[in-house]
OpenMM code with the backbone's topology and positions (N, CA, C; nanometers):
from openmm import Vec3, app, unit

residues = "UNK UNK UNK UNK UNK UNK UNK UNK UNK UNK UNK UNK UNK UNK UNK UNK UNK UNK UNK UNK UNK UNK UNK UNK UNK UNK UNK UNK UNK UNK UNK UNK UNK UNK UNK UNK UNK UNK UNK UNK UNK UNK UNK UNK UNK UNK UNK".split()
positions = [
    Vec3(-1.7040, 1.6322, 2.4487),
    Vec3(-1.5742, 1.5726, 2.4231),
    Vec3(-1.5744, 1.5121, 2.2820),
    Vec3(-1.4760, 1.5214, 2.2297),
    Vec3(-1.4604, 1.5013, 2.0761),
    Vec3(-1.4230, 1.3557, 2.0732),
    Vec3(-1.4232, 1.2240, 1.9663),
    Vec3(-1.3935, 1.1357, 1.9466),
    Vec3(-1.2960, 1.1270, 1.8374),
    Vec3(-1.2577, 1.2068, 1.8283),
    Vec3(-1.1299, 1.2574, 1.7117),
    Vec3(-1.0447, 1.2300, 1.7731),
    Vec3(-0.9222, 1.1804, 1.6633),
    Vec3(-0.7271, 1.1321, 1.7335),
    Vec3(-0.6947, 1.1872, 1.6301),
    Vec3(-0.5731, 1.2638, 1.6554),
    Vec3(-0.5050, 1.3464, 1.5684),
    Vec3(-0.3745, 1.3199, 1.6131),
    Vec3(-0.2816, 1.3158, 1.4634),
    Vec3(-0.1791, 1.2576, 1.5266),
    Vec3(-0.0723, 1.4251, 1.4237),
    Vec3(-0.0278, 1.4475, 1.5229),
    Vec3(0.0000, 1.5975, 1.4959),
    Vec3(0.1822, 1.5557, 1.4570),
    Vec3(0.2297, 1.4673, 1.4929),
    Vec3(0.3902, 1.4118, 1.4542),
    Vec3(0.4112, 1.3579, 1.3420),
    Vec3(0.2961, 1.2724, 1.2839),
    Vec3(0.2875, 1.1629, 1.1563),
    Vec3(0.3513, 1.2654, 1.0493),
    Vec3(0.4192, 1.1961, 0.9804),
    Vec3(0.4715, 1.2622, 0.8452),
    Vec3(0.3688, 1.2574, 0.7021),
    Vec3(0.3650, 1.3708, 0.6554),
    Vec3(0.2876, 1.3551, 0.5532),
    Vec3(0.3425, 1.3205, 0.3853),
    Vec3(0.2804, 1.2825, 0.3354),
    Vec3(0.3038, 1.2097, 0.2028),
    Vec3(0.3550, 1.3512, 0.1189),
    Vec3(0.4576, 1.3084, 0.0331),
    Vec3(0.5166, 1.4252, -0.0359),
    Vec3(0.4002, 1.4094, -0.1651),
    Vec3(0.4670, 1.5256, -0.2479),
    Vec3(0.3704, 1.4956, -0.3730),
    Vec3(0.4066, 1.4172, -0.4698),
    Vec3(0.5344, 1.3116, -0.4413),
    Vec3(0.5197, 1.1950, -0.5422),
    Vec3(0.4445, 1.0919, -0.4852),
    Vec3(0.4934, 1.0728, -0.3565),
    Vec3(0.3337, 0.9695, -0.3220),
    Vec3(0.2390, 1.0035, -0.3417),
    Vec3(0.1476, 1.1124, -0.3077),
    Vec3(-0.0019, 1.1430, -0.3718),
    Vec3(-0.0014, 1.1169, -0.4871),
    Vec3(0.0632, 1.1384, -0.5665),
    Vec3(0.0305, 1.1211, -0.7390),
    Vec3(0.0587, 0.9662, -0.7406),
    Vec3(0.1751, 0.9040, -0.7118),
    Vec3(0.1889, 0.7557, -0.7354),
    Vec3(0.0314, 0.6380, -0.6360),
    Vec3(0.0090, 0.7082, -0.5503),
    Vec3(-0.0917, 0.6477, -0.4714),
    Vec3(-0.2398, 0.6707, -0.6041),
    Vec3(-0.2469, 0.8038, -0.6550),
    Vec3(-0.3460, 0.8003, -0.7281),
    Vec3(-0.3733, 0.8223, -0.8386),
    Vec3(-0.2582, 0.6879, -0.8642),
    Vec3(-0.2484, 0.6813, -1.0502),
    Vec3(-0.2442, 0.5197, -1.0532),
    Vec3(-0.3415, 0.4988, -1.1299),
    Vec3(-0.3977, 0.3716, -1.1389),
    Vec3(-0.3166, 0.2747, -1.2138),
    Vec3(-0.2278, 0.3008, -1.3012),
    Vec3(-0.1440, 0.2273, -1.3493),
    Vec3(-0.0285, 0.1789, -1.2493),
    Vec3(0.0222, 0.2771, -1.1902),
    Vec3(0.1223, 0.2141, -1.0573),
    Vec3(0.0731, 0.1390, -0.9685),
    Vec3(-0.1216, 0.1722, -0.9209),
    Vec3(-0.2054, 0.0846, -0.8064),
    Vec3(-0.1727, -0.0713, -0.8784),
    Vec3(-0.2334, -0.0482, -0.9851),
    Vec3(-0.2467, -0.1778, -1.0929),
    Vec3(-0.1210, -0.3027, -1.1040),
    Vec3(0.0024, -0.2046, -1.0705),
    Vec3(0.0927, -0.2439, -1.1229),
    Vec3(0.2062, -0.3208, -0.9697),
    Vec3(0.1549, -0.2289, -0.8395),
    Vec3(0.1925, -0.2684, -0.7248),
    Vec3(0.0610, -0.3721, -0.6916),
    Vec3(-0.0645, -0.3912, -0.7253),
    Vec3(-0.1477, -0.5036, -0.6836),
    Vec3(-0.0937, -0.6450, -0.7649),
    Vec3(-0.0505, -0.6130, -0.8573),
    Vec3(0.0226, -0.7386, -0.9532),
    Vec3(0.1280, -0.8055, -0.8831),
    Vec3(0.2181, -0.6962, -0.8060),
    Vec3(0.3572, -0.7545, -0.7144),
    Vec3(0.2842, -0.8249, -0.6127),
    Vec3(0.1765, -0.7514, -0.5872),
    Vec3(0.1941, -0.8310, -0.4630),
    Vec3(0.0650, -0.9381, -0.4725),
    Vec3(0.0110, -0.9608, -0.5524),
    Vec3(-0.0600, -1.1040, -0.5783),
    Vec3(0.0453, -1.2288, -0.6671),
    Vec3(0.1564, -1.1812, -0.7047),
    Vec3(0.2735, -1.2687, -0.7475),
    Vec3(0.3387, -1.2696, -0.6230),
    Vec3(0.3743, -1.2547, -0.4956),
    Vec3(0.4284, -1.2349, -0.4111),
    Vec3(0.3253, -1.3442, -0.2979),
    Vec3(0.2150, -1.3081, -0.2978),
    Vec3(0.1508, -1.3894, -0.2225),
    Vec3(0.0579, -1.5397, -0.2970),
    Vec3(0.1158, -1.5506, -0.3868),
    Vec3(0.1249, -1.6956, -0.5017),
    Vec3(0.2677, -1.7554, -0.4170),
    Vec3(0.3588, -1.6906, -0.4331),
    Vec3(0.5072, -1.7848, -0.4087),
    Vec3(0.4839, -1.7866, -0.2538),
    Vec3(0.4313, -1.7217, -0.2188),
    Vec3(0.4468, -1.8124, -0.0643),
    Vec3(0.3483, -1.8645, -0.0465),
    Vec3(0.2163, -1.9246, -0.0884),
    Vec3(0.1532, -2.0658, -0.0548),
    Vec3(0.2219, -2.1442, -0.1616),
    Vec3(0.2591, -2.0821, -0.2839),
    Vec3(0.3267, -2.2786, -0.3384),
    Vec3(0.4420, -2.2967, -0.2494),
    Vec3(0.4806, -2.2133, -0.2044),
    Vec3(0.6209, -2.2664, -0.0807),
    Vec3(0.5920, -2.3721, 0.0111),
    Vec3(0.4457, -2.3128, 0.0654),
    Vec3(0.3983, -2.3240, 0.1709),
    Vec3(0.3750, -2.4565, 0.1581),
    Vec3(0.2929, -2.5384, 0.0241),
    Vec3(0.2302, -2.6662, 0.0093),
    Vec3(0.3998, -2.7690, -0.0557),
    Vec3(0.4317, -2.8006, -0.0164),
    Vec3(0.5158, -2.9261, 0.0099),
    Vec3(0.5369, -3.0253, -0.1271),
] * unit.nanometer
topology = app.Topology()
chain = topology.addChain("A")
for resn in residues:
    res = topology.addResidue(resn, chain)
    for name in ("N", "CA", "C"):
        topology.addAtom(name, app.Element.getBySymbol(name[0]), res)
């Protein structure tokens, strides 16, 4: 018996996501949003 899950419905990534997923300037550039994103909600957070 196999321990494999295959999910045979899931939609697959077109080829602008593959390229935007593996181009380091957009990674770079969506890790920036969202470490400015998770800054404003703990200074929210602290009173």
């Amino acid at each position: 018996m196999s321990d494999l899950t295959t999910f045979p419905n899931a939609p697959l990534p077109t080829d602008a996501q593959v390229r935007a997923r593996s181009n380091l300037f957009i990674q770079a550039a969506r890790f920036a949003v969202l470490n400015i994103k998770m800054i404003v909600m703990v200074t929210k957070g602290h009173h």
